[in-house]
C-alpha positions as CSV (number, residue, x, y, z in Angstrom):
1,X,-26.8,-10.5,-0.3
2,X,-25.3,-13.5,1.2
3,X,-22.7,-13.5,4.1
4,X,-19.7,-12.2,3.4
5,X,-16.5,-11.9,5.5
6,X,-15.2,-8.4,6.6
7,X,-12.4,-6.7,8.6
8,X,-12.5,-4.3,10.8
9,X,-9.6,-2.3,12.3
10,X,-9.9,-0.5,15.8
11,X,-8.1,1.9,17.6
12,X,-8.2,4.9,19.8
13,X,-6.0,6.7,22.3
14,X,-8.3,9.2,24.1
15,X,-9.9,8.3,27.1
16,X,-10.6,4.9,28.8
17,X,-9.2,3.0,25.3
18,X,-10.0,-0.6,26.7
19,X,-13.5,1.0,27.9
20,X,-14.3,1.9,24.6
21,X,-13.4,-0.5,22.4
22,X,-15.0,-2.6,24.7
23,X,-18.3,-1.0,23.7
24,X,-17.8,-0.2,20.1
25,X,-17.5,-4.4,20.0
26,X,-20.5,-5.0,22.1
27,X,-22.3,-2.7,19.8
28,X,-20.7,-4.6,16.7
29,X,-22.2,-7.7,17.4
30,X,-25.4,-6.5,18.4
31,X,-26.4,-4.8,14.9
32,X,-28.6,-6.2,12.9
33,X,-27.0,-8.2,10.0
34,X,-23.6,-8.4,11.4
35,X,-22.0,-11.7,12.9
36,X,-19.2,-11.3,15.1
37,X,-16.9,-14.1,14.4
38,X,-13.7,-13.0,16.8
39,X,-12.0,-10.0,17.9
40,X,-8.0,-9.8,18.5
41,X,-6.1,-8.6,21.5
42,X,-5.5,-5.3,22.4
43,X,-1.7,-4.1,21.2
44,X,-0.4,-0.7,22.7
45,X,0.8,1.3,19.7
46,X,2.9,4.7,19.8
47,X,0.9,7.1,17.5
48,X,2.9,7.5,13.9
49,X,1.6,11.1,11.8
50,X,-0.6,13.7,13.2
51,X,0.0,16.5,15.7
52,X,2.9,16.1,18.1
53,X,2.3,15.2,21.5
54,X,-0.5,12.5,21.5
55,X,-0.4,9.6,24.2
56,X,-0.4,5.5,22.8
57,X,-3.3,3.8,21.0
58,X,-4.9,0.9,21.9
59,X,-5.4,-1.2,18.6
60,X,-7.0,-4.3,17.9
61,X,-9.0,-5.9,14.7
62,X,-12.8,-7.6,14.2
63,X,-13.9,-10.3,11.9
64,X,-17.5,-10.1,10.7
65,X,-19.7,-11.9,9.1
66,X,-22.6,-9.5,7.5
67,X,-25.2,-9.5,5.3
68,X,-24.8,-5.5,4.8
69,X,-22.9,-3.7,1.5
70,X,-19.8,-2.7,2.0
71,X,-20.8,0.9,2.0
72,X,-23.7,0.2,4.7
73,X,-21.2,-1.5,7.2
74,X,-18.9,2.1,6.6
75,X,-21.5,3.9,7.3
76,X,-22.4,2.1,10.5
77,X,-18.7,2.0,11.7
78,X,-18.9,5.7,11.2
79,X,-22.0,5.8,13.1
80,X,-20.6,4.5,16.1
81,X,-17.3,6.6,15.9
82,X,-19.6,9.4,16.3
83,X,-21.3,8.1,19.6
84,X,-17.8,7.7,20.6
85,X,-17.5,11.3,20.6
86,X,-15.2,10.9,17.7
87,X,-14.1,14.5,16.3
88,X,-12.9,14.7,12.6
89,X,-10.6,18.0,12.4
90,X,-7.4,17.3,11.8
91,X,-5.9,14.5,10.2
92,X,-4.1,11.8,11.8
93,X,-5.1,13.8,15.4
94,X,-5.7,12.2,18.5
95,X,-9.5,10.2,18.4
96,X,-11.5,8.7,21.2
97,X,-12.8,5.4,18.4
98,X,-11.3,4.7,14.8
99,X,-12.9,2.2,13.3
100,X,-12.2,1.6,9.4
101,X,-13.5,-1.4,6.9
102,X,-10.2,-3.0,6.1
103,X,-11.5,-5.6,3.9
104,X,-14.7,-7.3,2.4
105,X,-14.4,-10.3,0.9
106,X,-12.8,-10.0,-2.2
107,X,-14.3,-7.0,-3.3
108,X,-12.6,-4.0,-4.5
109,X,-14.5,-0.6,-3.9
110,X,-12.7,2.5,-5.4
111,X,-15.6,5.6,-4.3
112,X,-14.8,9.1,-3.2
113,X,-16.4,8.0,0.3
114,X,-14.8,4.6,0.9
115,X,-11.8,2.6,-0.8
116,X,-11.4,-1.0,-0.1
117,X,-8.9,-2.5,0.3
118,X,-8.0,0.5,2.7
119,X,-5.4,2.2,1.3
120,X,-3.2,1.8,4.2
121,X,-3.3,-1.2,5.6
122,X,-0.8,-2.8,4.1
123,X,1.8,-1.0,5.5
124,X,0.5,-0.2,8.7
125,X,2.2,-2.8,11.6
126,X,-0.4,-1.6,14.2
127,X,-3.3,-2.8,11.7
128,X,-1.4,-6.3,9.6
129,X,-0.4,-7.6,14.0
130,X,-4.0,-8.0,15.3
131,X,-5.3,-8.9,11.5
132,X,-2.7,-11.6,11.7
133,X,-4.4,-13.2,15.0
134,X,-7.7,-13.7,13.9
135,X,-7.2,-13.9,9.9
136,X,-3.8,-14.4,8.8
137,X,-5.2,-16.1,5.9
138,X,-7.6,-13.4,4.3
139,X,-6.2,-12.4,1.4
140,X,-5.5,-8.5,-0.4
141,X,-7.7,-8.7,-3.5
142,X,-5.2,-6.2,-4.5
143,X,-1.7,-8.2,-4.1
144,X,-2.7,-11.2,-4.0
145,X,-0.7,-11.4,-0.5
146,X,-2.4,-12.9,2.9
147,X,-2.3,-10.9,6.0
148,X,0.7,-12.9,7.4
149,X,2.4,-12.5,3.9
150,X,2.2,-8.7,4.0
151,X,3.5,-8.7,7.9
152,X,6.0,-10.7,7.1
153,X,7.3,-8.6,3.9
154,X,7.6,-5.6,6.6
155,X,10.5,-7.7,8.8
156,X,12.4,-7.9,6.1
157,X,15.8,-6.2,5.7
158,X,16.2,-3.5,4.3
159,X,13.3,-2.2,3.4
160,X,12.6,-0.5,-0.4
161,X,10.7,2.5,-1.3
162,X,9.9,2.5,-4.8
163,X,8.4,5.9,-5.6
164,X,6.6,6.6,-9.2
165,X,5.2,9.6,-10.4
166,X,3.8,8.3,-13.8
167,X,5.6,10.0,-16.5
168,X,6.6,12.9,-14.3
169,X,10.2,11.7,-13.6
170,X,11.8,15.1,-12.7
171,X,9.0,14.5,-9.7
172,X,9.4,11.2,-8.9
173,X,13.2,12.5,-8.1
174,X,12.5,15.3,-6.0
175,X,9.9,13.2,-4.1
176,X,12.2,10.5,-3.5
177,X,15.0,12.6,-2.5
178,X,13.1,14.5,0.2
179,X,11.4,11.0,1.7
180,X,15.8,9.5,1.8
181,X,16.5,12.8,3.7
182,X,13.7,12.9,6.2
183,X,14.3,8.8,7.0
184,X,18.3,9.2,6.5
185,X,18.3,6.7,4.1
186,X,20.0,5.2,1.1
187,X,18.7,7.0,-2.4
188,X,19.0,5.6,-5.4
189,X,18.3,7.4,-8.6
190,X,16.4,6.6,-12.6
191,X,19.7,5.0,-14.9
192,X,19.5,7.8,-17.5
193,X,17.3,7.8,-20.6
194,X,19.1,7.0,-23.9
195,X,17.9,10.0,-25.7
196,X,19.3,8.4,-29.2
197,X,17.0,5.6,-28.6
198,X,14.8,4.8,-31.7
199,X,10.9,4.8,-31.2
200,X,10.8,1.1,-32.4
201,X,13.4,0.5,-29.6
202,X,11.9,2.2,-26.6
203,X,9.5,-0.4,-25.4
204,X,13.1,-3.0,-25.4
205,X,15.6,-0.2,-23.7
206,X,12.8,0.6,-20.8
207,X,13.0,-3.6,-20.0
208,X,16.6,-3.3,-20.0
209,X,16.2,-0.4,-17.3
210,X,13.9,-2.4,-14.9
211,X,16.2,-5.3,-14.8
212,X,19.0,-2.5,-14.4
213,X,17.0,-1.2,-11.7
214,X,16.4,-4.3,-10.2
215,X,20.0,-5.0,-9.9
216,X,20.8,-2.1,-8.4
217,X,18.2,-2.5,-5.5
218,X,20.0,-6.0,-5.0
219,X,23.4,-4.3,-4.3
220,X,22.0,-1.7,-2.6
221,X,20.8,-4.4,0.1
222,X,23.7,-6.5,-0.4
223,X,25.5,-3.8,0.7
224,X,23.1,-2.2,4.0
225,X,22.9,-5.9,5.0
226,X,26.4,-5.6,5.6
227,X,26.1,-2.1,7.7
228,X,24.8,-1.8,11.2
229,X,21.7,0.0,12.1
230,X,18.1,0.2,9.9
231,X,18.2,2.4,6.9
232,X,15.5,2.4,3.8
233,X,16.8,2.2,0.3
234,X,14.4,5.3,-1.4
235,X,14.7,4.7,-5.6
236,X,13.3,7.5,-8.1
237,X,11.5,4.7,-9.4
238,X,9.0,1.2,-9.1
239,X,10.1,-1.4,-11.2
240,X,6.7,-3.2,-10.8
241,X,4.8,-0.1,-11.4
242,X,7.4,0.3,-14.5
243,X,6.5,-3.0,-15.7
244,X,2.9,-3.2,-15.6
245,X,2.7,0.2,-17.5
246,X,5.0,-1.3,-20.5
247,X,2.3,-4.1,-20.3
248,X,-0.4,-1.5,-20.6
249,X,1.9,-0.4,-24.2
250,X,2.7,-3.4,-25.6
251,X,-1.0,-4.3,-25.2
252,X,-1.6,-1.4,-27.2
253,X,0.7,-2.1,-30.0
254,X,-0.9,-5.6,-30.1
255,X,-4.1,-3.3,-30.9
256,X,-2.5,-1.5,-33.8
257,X,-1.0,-3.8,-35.9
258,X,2.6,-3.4,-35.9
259,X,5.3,-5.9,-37.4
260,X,4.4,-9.1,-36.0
261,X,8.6,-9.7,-35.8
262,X,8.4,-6.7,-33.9
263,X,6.0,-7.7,-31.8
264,X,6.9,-11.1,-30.9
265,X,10.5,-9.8,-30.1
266,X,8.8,-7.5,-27.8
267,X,6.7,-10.0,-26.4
268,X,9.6,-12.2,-26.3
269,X,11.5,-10.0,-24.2
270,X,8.6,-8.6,-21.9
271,X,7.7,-12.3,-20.8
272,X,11.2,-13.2,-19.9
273,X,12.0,-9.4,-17.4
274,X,8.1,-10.5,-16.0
275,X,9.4,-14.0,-15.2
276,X,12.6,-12.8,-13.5
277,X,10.7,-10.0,-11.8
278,X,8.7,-12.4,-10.4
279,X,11.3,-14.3,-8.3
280,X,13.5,-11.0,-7.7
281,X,13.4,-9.0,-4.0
282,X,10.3,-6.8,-4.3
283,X,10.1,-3.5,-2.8
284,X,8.8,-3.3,0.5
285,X,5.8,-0.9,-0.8
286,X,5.5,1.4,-3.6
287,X,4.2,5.2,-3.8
288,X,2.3,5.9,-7.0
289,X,1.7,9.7,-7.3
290,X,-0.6,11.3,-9.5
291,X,-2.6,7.6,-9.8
292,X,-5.7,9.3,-10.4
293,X,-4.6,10.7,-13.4
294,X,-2.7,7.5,-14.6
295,X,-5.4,6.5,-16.9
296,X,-5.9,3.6,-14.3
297,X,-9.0,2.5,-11.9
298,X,-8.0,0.9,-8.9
299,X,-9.2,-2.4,-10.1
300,X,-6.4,-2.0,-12.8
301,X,-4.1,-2.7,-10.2
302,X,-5.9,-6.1,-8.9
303,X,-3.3,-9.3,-9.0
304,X,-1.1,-7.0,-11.4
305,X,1.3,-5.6,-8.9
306,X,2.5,-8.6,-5.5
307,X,3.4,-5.2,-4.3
308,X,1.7,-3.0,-1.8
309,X,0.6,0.4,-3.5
310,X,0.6,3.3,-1.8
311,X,-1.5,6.5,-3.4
312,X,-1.1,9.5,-1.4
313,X,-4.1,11.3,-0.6
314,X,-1.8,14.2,-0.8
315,X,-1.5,16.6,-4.2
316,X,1.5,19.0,-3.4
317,X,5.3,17.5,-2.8
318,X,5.7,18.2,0.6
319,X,2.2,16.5,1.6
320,X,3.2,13.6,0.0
321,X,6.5,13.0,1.8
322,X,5.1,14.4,5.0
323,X,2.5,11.0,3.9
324,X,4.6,8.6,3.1
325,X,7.7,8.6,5.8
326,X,4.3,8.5,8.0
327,X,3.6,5.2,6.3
328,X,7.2,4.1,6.9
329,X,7.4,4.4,10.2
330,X,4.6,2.7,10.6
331,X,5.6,-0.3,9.0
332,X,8.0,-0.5,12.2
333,X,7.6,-2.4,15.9
């Protein structure tokens, strides 16, 4: 294959950190196949997640050029994590070398072993500041965004959580009420279902919910921009997530022939929520749980949603908060 462009994130805070990220670059640009185009400066980062008690990272980021597969460049980053002395054992745990394949190109790679874009980087601050110095223009096959779009979305004020649990709504609650009470912030909740709605209708009432929704995110930062401090506005639901799945069913009705008046009124109506959605305030990220069972591949998701995803790793509720505020507070100084 020809050259292709990839990022490489890098951290540690065990040991001589400078010393050994130092070496894992050295050893970078000495492998066969790999170009090392430039490296970042070092940022001191407090550790966000993981066991209590860990001492500051030392983070920094890698452009390459390669000739290798994205899944042989992983394989050699984990390579030289291991002669780092790098330990695998608990998650988010102290590490001597972290070294993960943040991009490549504009591929998208969605395998049990490796998922590019990474899932995190996005809302990660200690990964999207160094990125920004060597490659603010490399753009999230995913969003759509650059690297200096998706740093800057993480200054704004205040930040949105959008949390979506597919159809599992009673979930999507419980989730976001725990993640508003662990980062004290604002929650907002689902506008109630209209259980006399007709079938022919539902499609048009669920439209009229995300621009409901929409609205009330706006107030809900009208109103924290007025109010000292830094709070997050946590919603029981994603308005783009929303949107792109009532894409996914009226795609489907297309398929089965209903009443083209119908239709076009439903067509009519989709097209004009998408337009306004498109210039409204975004959420800062949203939390998809339960993707995997969605139906969708990740690729689903590429150019469909300006918004960063986040799809926790996590299966029970309490992992999944525990995973998220994580992700939060990294999207801080």
């Amino acid at each position: 294959m020809g050259n292709t462009l990839a990022l490489i994130a890098l951290g540690g805070n065990l040991g001589d950190r400078r010393a050994t990220l130092d070496r894992a670059v050295a050893d970078l640009a000495g492998f066969p196949g790999v170009n090392l185009r430039s490296v970042s400066t070092y940022h001191r980062t407090a550790p966000v997640g993981g066991p209590g008690g860990q001492g500051a990272f030392l983070n920094a980021a890698a452009a390459l050029e390669t000739t290798l597969d994205p899944v042989s460049l992983h394989q050699v980053l984990l390579d030289l994590e291991r002669r780092a002395g790098r330990v695998r054992e608990i998650r988010w745990d102290a590490r001597t070398l972290d070294l993960d394949l943040i991009l490549f190109g504009d591929q998208i790679v969605d395998t049990p072993e490796l998922t590019v874009p990474h899932p995190r980087f996005s809302v990660r601050r200690f990964v999207l500041d160094p990125l920004a110095e060597i490659a603010p223009d490399a753009v999230d096959p995913l969003t759509g965004r650059t690297v200096l779009d998706l740093l800057v979305r993480l200054d704004r004020r205040p930040s949105v959580l959008g949390v979506d649990a597919g159809g599992e709504v009673d979930r999507a609650s419980r989730v976001a009420l725990a993640i508003s009470d662990e980062l004290q912030g604002e929650l907002l909740r689902r506008p109630p279902p209209d259980e006399e709605t007709r079938p022919s209708e539902q499609l048009l009432v669920a439209l009229d919910r995300i621009e409901a929704s929409s609205a009330a995110i706006e107030e809900a930062r009208d109103q924290l921009l007025r109010t000292p401090g830094d709070r997050w506005i946590v919603s029981d639901w994603a308005p783009p997530l929303e949107l792109l799945r009532i894409g996914s069913a009226l795609a489907r009705c297309a398929e089965r022939n209903v009443d083209p008046v119908e239709f076009d009124r439903l067509e009519r109506r989709f097209r004009e929520v998408d337009r306004r959605q498109a210039i409204a305030p975004s959420p800062t990220f949203c939390v998809a749980i339960g993707f995997r069972r969605w139906g969708w591949g990740l690729a689903s998701l590429e150019r469909a949603v300006e918004v960063p995803i986040l799809i926790p790793d996590a299966e029970d509720d309490a992992g999944i908060v525990a995973e998220v505020v994580s992700c939060c507070l990294a999207t801080r100084p």
